[in-house]
N, CA, C, O and CB atoms as a CASP TS submission, in Angstrom:
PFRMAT TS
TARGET T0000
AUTHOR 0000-0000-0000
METHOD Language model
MODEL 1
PARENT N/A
ATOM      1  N   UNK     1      68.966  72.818  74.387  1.00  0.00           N
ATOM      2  CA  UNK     1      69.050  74.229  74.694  1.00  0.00           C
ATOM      3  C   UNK     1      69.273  74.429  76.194  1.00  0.00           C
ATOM      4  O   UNK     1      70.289  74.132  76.822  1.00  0.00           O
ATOM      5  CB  UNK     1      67.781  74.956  74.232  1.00  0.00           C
ATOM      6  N   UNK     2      68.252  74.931  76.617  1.00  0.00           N
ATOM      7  CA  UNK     2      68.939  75.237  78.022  1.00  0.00           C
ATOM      8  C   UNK     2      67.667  74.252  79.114  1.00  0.00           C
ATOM      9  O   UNK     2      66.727  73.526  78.793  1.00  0.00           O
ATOM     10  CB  UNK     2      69.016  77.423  78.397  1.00  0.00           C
ATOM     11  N   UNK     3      68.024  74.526  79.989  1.00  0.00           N
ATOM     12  CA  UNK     3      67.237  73.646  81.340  1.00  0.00           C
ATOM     13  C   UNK     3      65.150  73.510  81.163  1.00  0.00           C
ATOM     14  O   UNK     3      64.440  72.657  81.696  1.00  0.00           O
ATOM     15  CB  UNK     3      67.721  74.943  83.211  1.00  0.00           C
ATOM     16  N   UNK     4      64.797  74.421  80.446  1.00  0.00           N
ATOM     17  CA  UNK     4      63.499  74.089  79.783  1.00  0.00           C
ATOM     18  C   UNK     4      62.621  75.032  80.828  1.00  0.00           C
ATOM     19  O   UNK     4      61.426  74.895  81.090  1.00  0.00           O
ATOM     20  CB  UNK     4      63.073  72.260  79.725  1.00  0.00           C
ATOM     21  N   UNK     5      63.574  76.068  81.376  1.00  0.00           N
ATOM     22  CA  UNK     5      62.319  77.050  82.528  1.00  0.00           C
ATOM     23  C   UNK     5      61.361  77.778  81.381  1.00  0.00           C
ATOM     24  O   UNK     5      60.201  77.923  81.769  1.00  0.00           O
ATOM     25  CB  UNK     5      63.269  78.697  83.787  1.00  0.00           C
ATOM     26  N   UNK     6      61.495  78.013  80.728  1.00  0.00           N
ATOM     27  CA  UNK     6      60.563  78.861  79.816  1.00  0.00           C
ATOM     28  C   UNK     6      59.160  77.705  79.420  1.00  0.00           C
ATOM     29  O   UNK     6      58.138  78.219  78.966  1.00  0.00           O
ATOM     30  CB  UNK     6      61.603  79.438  78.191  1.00  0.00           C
ATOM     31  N   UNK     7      59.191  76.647  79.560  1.00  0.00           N
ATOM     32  CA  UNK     7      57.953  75.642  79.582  1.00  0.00           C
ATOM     33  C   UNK     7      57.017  75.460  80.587  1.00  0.00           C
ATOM     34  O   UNK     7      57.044  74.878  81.672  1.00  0.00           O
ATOM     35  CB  UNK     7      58.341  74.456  79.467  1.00  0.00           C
ATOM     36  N   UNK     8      55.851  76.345  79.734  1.00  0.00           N
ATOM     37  CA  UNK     8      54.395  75.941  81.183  1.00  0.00           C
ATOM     38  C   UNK     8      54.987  74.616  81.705  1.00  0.00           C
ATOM     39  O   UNK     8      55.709  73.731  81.247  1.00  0.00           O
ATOM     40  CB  UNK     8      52.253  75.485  80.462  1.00  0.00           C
ATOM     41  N   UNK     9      54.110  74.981  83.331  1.00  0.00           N
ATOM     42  CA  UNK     9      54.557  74.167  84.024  1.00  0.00           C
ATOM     43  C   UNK     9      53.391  73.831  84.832  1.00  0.00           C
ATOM     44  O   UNK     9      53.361  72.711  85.341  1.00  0.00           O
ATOM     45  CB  UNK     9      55.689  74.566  84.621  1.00  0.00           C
ATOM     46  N   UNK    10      52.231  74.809  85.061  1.00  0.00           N
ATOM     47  CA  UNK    10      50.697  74.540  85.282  1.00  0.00           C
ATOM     48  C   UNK    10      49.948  74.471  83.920  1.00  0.00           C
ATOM     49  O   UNK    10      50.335  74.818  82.804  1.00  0.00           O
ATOM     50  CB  UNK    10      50.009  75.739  86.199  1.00  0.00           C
ATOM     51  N   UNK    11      48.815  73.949  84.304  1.00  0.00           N
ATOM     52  CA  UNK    11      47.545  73.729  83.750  1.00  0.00           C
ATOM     53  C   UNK    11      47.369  75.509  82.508  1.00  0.00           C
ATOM     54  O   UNK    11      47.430  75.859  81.329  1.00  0.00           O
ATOM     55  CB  UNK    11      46.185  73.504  85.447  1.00  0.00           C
ATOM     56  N   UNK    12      47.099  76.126  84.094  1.00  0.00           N
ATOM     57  CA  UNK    12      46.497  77.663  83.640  1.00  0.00           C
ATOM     58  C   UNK    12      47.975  78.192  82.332  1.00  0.00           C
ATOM     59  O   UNK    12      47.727  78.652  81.217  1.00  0.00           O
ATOM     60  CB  UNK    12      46.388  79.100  85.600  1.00  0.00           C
ATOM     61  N   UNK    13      49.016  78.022  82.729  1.00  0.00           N
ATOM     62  CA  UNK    13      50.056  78.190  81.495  1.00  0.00           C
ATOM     63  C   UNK    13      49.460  77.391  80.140  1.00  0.00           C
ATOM     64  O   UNK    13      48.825  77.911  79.222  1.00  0.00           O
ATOM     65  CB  UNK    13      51.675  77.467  81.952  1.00  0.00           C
ATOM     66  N   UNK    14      49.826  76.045  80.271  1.00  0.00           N
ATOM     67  CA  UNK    14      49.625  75.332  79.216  1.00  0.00           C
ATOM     68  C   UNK    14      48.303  75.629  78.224  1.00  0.00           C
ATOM     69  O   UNK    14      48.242  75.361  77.024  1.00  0.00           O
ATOM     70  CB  UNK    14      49.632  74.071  79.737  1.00  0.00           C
ATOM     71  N   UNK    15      47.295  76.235  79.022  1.00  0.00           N
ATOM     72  CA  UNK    15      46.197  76.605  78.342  1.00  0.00           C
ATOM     73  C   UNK    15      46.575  77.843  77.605  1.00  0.00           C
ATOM     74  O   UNK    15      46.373  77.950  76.395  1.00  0.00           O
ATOM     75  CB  UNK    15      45.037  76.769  79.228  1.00  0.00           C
ATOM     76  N   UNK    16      47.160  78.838  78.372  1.00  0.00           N
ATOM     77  CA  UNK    16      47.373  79.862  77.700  1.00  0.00           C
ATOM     78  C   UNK    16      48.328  79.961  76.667  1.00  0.00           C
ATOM     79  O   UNK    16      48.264  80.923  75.902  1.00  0.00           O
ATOM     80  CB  UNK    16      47.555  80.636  78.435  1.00  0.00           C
ATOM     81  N   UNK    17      49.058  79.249  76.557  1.00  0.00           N
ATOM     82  CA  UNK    17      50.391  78.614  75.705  1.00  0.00           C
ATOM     83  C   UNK    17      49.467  78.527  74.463  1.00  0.00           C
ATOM     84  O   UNK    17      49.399  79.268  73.482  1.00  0.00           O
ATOM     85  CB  UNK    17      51.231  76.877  76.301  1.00  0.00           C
ATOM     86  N   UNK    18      48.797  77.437  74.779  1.00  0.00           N
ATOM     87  CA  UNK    18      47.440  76.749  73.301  1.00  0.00           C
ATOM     88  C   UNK    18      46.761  77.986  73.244  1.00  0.00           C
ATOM     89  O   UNK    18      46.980  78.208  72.053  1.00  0.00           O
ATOM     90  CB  UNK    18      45.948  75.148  73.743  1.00  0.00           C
ATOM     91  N   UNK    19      45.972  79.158  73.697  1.00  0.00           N
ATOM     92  CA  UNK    19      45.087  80.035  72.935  1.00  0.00           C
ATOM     93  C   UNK    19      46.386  80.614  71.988  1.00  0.00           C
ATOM     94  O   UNK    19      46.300  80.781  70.772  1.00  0.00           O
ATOM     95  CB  UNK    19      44.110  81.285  73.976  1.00  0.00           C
ATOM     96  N   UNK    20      47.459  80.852  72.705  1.00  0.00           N
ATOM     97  CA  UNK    20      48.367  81.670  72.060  1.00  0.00           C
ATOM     98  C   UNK    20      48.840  80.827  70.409  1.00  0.00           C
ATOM     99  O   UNK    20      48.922  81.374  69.310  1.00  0.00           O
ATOM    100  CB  UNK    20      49.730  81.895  73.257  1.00  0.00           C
ATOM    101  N   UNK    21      49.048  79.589  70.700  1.00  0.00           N
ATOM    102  CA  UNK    21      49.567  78.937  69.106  1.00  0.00           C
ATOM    103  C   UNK    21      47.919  78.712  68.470  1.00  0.00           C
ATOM    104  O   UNK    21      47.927  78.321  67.303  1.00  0.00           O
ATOM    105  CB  UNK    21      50.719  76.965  69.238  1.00  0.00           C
ATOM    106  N   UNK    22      46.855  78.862  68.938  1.00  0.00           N
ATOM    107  CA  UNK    22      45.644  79.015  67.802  1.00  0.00           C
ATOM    108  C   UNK    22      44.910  77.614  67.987  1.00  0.00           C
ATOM    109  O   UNK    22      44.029  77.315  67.179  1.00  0.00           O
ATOM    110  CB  UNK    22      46.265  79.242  66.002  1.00  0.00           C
ATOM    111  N   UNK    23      45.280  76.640  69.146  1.00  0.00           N
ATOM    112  CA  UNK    23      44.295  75.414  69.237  1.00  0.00           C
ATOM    113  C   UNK    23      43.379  75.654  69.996  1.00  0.00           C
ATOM    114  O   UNK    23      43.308  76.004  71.174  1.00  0.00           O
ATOM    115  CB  UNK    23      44.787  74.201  69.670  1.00  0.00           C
ATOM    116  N   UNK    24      42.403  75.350  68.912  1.00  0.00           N
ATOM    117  CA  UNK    24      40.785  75.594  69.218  1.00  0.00           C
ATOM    118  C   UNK    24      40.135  74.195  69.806  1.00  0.00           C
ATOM    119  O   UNK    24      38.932  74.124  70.058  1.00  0.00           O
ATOM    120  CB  UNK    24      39.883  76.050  67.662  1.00  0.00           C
ATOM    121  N   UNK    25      40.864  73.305  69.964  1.00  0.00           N
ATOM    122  CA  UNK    25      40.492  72.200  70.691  1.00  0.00           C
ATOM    123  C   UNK    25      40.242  72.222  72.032  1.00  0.00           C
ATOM    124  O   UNK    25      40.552  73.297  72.546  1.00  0.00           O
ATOM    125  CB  UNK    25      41.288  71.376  70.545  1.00  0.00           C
ATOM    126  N   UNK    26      39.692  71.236  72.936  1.00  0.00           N
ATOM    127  CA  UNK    26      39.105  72.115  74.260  1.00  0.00           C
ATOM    128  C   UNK    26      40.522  71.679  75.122  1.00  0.00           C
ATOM    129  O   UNK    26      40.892  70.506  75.171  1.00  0.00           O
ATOM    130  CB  UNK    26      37.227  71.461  75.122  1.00  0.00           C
ATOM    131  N   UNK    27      41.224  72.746  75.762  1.00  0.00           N
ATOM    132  CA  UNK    27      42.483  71.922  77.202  1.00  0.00           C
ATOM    133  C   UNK    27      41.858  70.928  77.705  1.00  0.00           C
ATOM    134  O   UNK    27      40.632  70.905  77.815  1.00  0.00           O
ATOM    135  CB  UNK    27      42.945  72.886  78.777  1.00  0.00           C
ATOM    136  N   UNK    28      42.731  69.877  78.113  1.00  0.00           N
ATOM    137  CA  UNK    28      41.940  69.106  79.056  1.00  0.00           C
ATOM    138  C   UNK    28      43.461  68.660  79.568  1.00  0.00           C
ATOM    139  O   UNK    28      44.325  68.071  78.919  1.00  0.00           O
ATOM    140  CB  UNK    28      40.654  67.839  78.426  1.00  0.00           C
ATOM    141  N   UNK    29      43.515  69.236  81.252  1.00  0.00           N
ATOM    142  CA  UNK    29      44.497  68.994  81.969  1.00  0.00           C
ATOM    143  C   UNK    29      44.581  67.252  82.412  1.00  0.00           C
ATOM    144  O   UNK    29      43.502  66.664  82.483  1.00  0.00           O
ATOM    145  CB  UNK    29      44.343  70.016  83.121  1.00  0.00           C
ATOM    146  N   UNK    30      45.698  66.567  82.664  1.00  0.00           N
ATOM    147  CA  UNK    30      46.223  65.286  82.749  1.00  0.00           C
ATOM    148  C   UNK    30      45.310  64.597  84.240  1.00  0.00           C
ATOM    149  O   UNK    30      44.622  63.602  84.470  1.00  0.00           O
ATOM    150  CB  UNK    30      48.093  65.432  82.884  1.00  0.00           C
ATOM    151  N   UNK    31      45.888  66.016  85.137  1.00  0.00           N
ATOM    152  CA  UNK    31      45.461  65.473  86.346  1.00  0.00           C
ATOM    153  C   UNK    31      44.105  66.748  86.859  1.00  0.00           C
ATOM    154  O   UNK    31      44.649  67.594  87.568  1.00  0.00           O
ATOM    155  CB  UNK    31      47.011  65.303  87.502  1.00  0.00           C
ATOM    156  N   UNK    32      43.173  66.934  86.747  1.00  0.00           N
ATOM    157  CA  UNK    32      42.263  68.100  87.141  1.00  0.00           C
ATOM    158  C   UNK    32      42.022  67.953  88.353  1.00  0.00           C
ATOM    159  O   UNK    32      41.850  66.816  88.792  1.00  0.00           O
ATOM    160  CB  UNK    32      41.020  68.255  86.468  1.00  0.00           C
ATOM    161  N   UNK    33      41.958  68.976  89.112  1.00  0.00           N
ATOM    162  CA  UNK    33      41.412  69.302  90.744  1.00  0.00           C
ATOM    163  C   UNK    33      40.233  68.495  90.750  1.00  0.00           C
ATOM    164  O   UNK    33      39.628  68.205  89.718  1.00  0.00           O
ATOM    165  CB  UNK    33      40.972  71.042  91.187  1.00  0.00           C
ATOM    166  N   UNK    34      39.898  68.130  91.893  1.00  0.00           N
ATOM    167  CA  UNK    34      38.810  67.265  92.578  1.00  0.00           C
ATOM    168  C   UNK    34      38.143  68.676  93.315  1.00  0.00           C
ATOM    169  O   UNK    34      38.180  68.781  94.541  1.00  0.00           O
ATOM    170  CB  UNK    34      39.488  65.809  93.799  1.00  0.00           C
ATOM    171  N   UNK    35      37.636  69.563  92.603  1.00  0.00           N
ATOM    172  CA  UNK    35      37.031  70.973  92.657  1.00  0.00           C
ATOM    173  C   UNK    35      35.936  70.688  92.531  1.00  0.00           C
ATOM    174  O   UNK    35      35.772  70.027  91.506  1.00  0.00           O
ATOM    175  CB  UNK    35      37.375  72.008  91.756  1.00  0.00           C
ATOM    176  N   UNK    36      34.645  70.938  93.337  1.00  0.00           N
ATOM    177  CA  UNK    36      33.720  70.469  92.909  1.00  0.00           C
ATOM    178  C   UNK    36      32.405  72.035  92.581  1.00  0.00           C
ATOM    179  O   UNK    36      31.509  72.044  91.738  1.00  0.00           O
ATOM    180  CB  UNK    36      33.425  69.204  94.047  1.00  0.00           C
ATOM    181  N   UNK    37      32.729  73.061  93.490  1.00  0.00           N
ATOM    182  CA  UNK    37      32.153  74.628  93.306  1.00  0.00           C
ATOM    183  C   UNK    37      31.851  74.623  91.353  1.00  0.00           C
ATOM    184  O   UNK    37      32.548  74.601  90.340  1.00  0.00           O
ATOM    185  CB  UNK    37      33.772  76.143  93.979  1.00  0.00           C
ATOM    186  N   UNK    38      30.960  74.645  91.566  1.00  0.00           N
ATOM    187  CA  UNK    38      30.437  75.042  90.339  1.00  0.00           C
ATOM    188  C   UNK    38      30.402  76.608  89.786  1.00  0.00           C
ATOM    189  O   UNK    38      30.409  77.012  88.623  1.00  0.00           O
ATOM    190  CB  UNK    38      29.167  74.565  90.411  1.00  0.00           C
ATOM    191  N   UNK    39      30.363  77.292  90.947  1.00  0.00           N
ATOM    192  CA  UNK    39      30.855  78.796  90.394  1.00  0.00           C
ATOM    193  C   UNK    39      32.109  79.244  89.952  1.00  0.00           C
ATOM    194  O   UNK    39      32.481  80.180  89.245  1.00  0.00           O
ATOM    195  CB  UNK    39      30.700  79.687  91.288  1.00  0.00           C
ATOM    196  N   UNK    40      32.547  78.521  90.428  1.00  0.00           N
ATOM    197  CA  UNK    40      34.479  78.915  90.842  1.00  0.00           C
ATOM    198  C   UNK    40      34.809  78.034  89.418  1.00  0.00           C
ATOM    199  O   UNK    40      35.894  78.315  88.908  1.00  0.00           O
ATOM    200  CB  UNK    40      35.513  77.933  92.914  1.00  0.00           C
ATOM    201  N   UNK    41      34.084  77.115  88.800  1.00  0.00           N
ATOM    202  CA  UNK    41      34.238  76.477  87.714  1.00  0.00           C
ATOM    203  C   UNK    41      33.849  77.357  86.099  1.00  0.00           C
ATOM    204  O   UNK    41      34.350  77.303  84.976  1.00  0.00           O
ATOM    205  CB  UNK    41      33.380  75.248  88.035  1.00  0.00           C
ATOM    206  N   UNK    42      32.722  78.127  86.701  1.00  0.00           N
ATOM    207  CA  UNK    42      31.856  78.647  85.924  1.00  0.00           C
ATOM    208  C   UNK    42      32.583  79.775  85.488  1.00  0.00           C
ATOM    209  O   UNK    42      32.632  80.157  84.318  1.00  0.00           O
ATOM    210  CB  UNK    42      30.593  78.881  86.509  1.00  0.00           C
ATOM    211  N   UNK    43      33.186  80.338  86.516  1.00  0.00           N
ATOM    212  CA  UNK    43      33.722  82.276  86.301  1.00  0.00           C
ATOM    213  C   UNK    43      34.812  81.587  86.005  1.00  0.00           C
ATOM    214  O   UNK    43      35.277  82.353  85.162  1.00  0.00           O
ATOM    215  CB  UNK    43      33.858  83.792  87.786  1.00  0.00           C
ATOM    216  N   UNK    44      35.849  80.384  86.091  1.00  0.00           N
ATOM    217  CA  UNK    44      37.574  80.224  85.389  1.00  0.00           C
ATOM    218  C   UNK    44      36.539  79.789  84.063  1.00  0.00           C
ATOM    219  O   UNK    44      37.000  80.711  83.392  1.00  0.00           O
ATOM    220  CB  UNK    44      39.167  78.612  86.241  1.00  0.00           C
ATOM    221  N   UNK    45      35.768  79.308  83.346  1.00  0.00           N
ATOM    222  CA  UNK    45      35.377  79.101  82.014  1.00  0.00           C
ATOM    223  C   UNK    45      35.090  80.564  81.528  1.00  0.00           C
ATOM    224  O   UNK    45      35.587  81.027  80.501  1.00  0.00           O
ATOM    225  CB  UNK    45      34.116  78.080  81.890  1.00  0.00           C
ATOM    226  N   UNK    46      34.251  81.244  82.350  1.00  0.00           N
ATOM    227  CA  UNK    46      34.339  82.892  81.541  1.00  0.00           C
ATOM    228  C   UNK    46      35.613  83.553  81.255  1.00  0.00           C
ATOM    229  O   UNK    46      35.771  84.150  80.190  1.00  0.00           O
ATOM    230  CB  UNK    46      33.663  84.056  82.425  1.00  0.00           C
ATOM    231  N   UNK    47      36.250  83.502  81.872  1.00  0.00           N
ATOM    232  CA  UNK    47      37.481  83.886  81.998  1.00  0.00           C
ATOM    233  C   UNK    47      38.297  83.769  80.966  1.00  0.00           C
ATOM    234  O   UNK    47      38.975  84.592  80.352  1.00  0.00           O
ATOM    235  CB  UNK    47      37.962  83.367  82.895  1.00  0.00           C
ATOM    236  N   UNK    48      38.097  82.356  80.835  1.00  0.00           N
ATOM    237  CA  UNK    48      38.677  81.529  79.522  1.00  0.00           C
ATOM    238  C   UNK    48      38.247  82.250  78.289  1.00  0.00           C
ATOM    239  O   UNK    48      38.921  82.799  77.417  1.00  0.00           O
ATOM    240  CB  UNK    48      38.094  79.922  79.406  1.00  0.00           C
ATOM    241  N   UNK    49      36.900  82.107  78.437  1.00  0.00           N
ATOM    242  CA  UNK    49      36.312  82.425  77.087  1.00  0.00           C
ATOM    243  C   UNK    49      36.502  84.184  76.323  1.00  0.00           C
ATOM    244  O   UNK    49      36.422  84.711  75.213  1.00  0.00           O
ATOM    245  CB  UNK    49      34.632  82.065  77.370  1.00  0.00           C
ATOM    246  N   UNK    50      36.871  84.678  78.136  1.00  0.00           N
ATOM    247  CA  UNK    50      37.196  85.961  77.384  1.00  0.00           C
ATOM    248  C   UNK    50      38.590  86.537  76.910  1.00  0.00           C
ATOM    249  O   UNK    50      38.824  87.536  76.231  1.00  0.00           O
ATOM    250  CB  UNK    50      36.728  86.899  78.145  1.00  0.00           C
ATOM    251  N   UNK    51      39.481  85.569  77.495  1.00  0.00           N
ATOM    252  CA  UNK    51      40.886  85.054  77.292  1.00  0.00           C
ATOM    253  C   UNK    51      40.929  85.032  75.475  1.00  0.00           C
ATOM    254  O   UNK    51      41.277  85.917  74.693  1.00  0.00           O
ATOM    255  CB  UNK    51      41.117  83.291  78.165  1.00  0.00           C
ATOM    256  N   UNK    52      40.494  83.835  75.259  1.00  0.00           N
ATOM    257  CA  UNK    52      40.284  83.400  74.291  1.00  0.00           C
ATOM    258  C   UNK    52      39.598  84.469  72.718  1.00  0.00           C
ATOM    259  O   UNK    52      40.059  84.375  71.580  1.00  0.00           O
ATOM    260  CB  UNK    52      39.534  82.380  74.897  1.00  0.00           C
ATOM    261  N   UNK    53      38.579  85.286  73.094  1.00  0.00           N
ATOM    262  CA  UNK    53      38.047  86.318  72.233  1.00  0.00           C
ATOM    263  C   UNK    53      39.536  87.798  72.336  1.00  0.00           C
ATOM    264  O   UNK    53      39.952  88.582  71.483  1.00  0.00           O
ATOM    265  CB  UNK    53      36.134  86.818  73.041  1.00  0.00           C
ATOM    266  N   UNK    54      39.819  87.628  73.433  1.00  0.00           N
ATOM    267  CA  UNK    54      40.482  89.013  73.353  1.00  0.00           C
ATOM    268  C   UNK    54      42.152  88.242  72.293  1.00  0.00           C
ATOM    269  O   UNK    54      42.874  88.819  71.480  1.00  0.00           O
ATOM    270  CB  UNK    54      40.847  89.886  75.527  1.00  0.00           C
ATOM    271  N   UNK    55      42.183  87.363  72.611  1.00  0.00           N
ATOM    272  CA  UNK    55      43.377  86.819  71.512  1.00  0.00           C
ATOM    273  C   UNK    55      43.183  86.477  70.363  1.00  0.00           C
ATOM    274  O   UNK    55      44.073  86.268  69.538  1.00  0.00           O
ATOM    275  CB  UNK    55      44.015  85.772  71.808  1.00  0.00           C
ATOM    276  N   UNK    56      41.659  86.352  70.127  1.00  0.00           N
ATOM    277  CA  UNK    56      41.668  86.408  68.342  1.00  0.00           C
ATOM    278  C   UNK    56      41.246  87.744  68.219  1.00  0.00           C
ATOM    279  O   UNK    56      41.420  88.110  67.056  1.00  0.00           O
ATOM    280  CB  UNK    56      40.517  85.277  67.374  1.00  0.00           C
ATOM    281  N   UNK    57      40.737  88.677  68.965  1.00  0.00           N
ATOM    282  CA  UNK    57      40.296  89.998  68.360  1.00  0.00           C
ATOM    283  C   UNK    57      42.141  90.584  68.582  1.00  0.00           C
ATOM    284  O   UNK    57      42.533  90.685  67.420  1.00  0.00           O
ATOM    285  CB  UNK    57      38.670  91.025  69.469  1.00  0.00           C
ATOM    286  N   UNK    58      42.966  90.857  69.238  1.00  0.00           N
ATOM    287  CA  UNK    58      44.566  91.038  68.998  1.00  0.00           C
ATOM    288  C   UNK    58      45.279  90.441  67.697  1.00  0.00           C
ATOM    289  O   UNK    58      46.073  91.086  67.013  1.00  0.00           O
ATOM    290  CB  UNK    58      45.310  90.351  70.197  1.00  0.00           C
ATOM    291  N   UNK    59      44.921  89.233  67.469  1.00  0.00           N
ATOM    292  CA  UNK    59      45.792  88.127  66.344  1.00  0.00           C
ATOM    293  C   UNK    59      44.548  89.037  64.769  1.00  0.00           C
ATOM    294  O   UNK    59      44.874  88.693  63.633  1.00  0.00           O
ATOM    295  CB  UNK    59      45.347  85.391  66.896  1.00  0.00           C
ATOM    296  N   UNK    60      43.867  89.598  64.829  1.00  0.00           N
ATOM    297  CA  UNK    60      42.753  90.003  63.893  1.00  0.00           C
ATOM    298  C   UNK    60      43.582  91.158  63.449  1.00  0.00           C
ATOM    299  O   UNK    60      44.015  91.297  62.305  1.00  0.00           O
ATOM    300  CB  UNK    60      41.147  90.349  64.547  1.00  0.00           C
ATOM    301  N   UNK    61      43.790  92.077  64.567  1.00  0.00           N
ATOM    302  CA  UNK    61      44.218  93.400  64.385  1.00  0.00           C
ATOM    303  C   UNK    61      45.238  93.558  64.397  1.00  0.00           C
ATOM    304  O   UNK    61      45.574  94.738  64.300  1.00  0.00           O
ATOM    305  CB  UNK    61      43.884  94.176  65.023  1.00  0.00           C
ATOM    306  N   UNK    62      46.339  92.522  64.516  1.00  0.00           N
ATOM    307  CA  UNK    62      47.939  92.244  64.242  1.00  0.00           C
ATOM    308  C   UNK    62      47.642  91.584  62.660  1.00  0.00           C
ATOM    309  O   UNK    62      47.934  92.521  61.917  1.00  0.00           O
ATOM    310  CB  UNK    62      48.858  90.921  65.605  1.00  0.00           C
ATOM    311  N   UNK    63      47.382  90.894  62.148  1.00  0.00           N
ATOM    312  CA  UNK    63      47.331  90.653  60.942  1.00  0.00           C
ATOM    313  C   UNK    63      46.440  91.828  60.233  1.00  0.00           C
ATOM    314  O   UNK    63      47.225  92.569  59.641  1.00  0.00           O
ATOM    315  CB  UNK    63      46.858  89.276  60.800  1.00  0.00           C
ATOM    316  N   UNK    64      44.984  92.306  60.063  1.00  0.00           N
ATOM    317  CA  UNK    64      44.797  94.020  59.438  1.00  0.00           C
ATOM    318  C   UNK    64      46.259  94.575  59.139  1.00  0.00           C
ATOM    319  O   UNK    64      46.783  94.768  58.042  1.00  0.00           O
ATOM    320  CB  UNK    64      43.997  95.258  60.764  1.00  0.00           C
ATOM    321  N   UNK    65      46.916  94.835  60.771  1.00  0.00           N
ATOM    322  CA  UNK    65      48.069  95.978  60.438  1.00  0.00           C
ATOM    323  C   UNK    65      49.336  95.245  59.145  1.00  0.00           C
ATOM    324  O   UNK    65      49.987  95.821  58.273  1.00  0.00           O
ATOM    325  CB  UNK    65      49.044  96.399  62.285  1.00  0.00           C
ATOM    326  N   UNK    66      49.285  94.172  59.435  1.00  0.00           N
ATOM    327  CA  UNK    66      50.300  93.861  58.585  1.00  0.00           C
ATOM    328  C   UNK    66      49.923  93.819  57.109  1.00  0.00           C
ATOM    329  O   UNK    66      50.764  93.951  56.219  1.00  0.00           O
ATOM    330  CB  UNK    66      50.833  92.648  58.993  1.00  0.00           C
ATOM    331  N   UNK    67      48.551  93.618  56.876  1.00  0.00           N
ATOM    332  CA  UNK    67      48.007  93.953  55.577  1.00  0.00           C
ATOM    333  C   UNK    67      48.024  95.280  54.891  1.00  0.00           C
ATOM    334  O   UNK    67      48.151  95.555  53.698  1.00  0.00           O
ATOM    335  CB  UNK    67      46.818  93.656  55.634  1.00  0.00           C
ATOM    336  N   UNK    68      47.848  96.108  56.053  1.00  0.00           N
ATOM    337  CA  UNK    68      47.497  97.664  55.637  1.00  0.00           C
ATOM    338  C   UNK    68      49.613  97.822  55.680  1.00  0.00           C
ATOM    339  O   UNK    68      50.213  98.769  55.171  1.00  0.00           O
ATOM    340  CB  UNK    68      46.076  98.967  57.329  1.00  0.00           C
ATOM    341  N   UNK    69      49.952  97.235  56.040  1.00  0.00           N
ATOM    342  CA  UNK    69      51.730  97.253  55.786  1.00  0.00           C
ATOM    343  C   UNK    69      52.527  97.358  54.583  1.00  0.00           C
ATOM    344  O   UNK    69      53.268  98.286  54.261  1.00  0.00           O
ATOM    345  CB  UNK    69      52.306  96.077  56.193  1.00  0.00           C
ATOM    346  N   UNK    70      52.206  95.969  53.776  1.00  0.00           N
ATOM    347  CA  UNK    70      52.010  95.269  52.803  1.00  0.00           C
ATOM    348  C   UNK    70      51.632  96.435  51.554  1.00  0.00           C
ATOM    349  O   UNK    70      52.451  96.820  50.719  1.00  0.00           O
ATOM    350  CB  UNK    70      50.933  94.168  53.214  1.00  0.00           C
ATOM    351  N   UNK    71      50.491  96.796  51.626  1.00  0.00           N
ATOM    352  CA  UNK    71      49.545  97.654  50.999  1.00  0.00           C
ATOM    353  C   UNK    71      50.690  98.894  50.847  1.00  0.00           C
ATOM    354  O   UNK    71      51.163  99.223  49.760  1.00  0.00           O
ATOM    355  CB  UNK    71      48.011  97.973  51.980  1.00  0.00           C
ATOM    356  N   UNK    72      50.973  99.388  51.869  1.00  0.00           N
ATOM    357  CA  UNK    72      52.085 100.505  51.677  1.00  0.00           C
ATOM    358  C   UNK    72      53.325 100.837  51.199  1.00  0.00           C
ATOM    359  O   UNK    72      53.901 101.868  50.850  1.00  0.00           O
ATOM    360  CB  UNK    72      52.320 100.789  52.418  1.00  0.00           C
ATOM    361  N   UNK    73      53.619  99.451  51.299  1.00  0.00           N
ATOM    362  CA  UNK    73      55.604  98.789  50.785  1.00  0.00           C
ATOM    363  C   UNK    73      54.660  98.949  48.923  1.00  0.00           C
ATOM    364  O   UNK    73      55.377  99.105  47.934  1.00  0.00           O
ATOM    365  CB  UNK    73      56.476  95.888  51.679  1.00  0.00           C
ATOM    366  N   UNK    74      53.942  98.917  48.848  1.00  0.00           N
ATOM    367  CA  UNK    74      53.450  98.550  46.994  1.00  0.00           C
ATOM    368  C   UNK    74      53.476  99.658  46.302  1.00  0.00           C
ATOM    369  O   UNK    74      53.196  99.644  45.103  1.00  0.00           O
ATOM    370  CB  UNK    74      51.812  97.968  46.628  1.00  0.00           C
TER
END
């Protein structure tokens, strides 16, 4: 296809790539920062986690609508 710009290319992509196709497995980047702040670790895991809830509560209420869709075509 074409030159492959549309492919995460950081960490923070590739993660978001995976909440988006539904792997519930944990990211674990190739090469991780030598970061050692435990806060700055702590609030990108909240972050995550709220990343993560707000895309199954969206993927919840995108599938409802398509049910209540369904329901109407009948």
């Amino acid at each position: 296809m074409g030159s492959g710009a549309t492919r995460p290319n950081n960490a923070d992509d590739k993660m978001m790539a995976a909440i988006e196709r539904g792997d519930q497995g944990e990211f674990k980047d190739r090469k991780p920062p030598k970061n050692k702040d435990k806060k700055l670790i702590k609030e990108k895991a909240a972050r995550t986690d709220k990343a993560r809830e707000k895309a199954g509560r969206l993927k919840a209420l995108r599938l409802a609508a398509e049910k209540e869709g369904k329901a109407k075509k009948k």
